[in-house]
KOLNU-510017 format. One record per residue (C-alpha): residue number from 1; residue in three letters; x, y, z. Coordinates in steps of 0.02 Angstrom, whole numbers, padded with zeros to 5 digits. Example, Ala and Ser with C-alpha at 12.3 -4.5 7.8 and 13.67 -1.06 7.14 Angstrom:
<nodes>
num; residuo; xx; yy; zz
1; ALA; 00615; -00225; 00390
2; SER; 00684; -00053; 00357
</nodes>
This chain:
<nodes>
num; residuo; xx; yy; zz
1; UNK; 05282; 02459; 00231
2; UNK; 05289; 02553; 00091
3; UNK; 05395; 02705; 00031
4; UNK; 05249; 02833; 00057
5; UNK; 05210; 02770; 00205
6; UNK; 05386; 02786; 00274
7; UNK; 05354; 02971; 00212
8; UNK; 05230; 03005; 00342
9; UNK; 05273; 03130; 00488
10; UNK; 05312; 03054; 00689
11; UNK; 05204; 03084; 00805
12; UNK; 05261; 03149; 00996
13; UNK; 05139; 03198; 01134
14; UNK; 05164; 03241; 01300
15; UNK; 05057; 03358; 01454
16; UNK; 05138; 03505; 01402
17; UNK; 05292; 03579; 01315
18; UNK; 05450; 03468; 01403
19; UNK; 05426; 03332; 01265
20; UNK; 05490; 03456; 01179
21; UNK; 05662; 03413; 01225
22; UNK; 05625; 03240; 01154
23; UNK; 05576; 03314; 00991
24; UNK; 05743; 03401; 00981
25; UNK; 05851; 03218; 01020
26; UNK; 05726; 03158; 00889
27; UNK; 05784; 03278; 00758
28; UNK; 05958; 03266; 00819
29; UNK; 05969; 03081; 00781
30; UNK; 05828; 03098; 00634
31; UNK; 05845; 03270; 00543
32; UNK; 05738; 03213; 00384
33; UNK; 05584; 03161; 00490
34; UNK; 05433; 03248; 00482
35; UNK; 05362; 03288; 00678
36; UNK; 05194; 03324; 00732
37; UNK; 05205; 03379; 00897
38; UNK; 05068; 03392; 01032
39; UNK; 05079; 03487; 01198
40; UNK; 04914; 03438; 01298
41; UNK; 04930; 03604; 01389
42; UNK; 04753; 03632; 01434
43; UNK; 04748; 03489; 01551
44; UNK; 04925; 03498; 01618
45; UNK; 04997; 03434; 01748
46; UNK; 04965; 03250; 01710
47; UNK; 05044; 03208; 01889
48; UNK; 04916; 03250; 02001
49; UNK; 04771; 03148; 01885
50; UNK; 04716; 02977; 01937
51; UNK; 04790; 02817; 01817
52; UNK; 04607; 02795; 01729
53; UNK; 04606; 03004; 01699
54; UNK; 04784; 02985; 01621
55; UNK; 04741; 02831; 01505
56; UNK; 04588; 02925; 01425
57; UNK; 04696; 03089; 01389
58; UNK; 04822; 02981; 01323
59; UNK; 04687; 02883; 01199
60; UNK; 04634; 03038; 01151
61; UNK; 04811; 03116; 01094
62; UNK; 04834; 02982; 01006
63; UNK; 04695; 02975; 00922
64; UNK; 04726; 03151; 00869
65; UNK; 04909; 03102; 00820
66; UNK; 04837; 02961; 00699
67; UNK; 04709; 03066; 00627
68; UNK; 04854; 03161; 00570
69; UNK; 04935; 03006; 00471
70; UNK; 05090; 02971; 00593
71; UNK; 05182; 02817; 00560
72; UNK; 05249; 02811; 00737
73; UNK; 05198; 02879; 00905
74; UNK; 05324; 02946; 01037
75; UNK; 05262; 02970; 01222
76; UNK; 05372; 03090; 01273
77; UNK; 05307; 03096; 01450
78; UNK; 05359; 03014; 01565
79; UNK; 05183; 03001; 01684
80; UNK; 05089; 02943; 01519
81; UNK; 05215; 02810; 01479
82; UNK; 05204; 02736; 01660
83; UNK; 05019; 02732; 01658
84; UNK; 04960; 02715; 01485
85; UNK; 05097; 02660; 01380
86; UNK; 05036; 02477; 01376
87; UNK; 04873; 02509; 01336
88; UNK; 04903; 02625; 01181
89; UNK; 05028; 02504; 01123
90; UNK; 04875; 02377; 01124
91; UNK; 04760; 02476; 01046
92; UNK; 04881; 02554; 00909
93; UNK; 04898; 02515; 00728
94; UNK; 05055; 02605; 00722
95; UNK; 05217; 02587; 00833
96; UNK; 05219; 02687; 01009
97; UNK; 05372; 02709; 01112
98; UNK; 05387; 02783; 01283
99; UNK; 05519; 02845; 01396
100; UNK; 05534; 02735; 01541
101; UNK; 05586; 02584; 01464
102; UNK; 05732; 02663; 01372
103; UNK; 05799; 02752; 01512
104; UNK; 05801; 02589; 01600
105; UNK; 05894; 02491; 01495
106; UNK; 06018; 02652; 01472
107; UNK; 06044; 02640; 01681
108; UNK; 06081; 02441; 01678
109; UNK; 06209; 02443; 01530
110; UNK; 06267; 02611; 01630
111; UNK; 06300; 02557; 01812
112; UNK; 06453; 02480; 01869
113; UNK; 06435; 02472; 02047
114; UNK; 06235; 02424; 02026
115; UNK; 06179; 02591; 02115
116; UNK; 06069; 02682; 01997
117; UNK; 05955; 02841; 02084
118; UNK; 05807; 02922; 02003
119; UNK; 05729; 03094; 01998
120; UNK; 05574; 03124; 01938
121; UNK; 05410; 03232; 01962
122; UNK; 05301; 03171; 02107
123; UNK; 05178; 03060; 02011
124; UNK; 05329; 02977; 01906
125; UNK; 05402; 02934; 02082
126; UNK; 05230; 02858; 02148
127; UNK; 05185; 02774; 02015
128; UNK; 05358; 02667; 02048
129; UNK; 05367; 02608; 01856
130; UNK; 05554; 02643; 01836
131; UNK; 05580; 02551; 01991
132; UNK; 05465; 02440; 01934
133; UNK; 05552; 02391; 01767
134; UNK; 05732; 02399; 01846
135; UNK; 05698; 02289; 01967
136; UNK; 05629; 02146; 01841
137; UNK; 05753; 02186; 01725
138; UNK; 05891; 02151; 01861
139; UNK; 05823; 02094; 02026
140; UNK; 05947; 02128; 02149
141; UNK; 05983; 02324; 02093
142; UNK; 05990; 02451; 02227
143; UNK; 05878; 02585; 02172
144; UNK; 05855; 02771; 02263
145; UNK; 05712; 02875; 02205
146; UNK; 05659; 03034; 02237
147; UNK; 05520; 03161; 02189
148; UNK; 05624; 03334; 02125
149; UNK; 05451; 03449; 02119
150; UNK; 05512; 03603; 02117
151; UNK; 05625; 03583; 01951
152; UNK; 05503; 03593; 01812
153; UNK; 05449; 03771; 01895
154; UNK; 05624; 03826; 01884
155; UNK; 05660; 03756; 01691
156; UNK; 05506; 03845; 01656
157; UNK; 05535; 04020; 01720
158; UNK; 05701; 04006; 01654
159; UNK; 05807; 04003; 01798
160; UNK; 05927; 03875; 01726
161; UNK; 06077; 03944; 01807
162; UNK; 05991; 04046; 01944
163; UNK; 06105; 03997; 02147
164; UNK; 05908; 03964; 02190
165; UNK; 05919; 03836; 02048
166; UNK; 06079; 03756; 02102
167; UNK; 06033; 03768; 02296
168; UNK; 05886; 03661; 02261
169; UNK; 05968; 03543; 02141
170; UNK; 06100; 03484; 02271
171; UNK; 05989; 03467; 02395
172; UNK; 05889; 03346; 02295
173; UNK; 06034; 03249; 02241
174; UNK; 06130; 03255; 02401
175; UNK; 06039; 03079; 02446
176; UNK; 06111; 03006; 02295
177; UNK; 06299; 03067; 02325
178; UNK; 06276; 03004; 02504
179; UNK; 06217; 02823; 02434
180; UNK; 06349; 02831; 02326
181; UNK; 06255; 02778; 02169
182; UNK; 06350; 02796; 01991
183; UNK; 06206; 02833; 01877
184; UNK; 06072; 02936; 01894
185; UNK; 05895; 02940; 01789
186; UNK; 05827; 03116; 01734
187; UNK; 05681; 03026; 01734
188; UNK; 05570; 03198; 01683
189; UNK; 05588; 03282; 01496
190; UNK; 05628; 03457; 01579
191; UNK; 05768; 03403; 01651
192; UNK; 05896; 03377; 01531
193; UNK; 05890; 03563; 01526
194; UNK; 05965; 03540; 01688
195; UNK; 06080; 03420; 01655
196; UNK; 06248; 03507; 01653
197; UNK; 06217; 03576; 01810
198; UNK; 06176; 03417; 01888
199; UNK; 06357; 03329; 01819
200; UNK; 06440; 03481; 01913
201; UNK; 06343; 03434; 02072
202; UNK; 06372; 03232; 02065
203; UNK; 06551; 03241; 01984
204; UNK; 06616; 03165; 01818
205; UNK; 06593; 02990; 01898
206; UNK; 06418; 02983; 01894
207; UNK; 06331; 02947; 01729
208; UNK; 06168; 03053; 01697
209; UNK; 06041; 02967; 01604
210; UNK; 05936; 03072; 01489
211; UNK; 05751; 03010; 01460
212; UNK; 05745; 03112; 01291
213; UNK; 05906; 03030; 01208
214; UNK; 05872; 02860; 01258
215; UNK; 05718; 02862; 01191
216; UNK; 05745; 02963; 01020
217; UNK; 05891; 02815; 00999
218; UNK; 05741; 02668; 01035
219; UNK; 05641; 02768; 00903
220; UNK; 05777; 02742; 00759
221; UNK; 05787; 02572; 00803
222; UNK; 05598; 02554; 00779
223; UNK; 05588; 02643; 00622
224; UNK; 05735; 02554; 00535
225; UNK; 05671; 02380; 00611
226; UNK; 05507; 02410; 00516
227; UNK; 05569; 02489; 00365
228; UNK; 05506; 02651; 00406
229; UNK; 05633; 02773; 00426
230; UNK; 05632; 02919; 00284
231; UNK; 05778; 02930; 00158
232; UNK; 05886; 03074; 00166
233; UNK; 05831; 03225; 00105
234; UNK; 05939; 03377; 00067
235; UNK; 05830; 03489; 00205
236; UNK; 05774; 03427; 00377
237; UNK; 05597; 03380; 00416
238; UNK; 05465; 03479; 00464
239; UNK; 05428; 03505; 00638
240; UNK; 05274; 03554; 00689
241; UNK; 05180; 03618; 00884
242; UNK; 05018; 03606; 00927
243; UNK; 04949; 03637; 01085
244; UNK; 04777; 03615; 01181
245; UNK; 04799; 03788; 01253
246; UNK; 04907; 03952; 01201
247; UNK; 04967; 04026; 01373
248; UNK; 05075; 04173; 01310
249; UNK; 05267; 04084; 01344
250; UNK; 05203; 03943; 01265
251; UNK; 05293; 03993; 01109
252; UNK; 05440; 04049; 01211
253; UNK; 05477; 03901; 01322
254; UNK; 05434; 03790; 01151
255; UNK; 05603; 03883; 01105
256; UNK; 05706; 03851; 01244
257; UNK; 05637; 03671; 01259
258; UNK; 05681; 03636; 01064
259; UNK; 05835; 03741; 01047
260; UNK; 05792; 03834; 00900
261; UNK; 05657; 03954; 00838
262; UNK; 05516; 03904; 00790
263; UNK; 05363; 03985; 00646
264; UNK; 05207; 03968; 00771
265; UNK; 05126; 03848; 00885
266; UNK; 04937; 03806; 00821
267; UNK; 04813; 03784; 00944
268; UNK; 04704; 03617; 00905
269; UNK; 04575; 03513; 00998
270; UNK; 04585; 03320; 01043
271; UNK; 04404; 03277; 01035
272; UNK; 04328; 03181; 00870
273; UNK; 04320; 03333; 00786
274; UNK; 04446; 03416; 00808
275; UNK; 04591; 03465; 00690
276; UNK; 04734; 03587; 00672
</nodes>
């Protein structure tokens, strides 16, 4: 590729505003990368829609995100990457990443005892395709998953440190300290809001896997296998939020999600005509 081409912005999409956290590993481990950013918040929650529903949503952020000129696509959620991950990655011209597959891998090299537990929204859980892709990747794993529904409401409204928070935390991991497993996958982009609260809970022996890191780190790699990671610059990228819809908090749970303050969030449309 060539050098204006590595000068294009990434692309990131997920359902609503907790790929957010993935944006801010991305410019963590990236700061000179350009990031378009779309929240598909009028059609959120992605959990509850049927596999076929998800795939078209997904074509059609995508489609937005290369209208744009991105030179890479993240799918920084997590139902999107376990039902339409493949099929963008077919019908792409550019590279996409998800978060599934990263966290994976993170949870093998991880686990020393060969216990790894999940937690994950309802439909991340159902759709089995961490448990999936563990247990190909290492066949005789022992793998405990459960649905944690409750915790995006309580990210959301803020409540990050709230007993109710903490109450409900420990009872969803209390399966995983009673199977004893070593490493758990956040395997939901709101959670690693929750993540220090959840090492208190499990205890410094158990190593938390966060989807957003993992997958930010499997971007690099991308870019700099292709040739397209951007030179340093003496200012950090550009990042830049749209959304489908612009709910009032959107702006403020954009901040907490990113972890800095941000200029405005535009609101755009996905269909063929649409722009920001």
């Amino acid at each position: 590729m060539n050098d204006s081409f590595a000068e294009r912005p990434i692309g990131a999409f997920d359902s609503g505003v907790g790929g957010l956290t993935v944006v801010q590993a991305m410019r963590e481990l990236l700061p000179a990368e350009d990031i378009l950013y779309l929240g598909d918040t009028a059609r959120v929650p992605y959990g509850n829609k049927s596999p076929e529903t998800i795939i078209r949503y997904s074509r059609e952020n995508l489609a937005y995100l290369r209208r744009h000129d991105v030179k890479a696509v993240v799918v920084a959620c997590n139902t999107a990457s376990a039902h339409a991950l493949a099929v963008l990655q077919r019908e792409s011209d550019v590279p996409v990443i998800g978060v599934i597959a990263p966290g994976v891998e993170a949870a093998l090299a991880a686990t020393r005892n060969r216990r790894i537990g999940i937690i994950g929204t309802q439909g991340t859980i159902q759709s089995a395709a961490y448990q999936n892709l563990l247990r190909e990747m290492q066949p005789d794993i022992f793998i405990l998953a459960e649905a944690a529904p409750l915790l995006v409401s309580l990210v959301e409204e803020d409540w990050l440190s709230h007993p109710a928070t903490q109450l409900i935390l420990e009872e969803y991991l209390a399966p995983m300290r009673a199977a004893q497993v070593d490493t758990v996958v956040l395997a939901c982009t709101h959670y690693p809001l929750l993540k220090s609260l959840a090492q208190r809970i499990l205890g410094p022996g158990v190593v938390l896997v966060d989807s957003a890191q993992n997958a930010a780190a499997a971007l690099a790699r991308k870019l700099d296998a292709a040739h397209l990671s951007r030179a340093p610059h003496a200012q950090t990228g550009l990042i830049t939020i749209c959304t489908t819809d612009l709910p009032t908090q959107i702006s403020r749970l954009a901040e907490r999600f990113l972890g800095e303050k941000i200029q405005s969030v535009q609101q755009v449309s996905v269909d063929s005509g649409g722009g920001q």
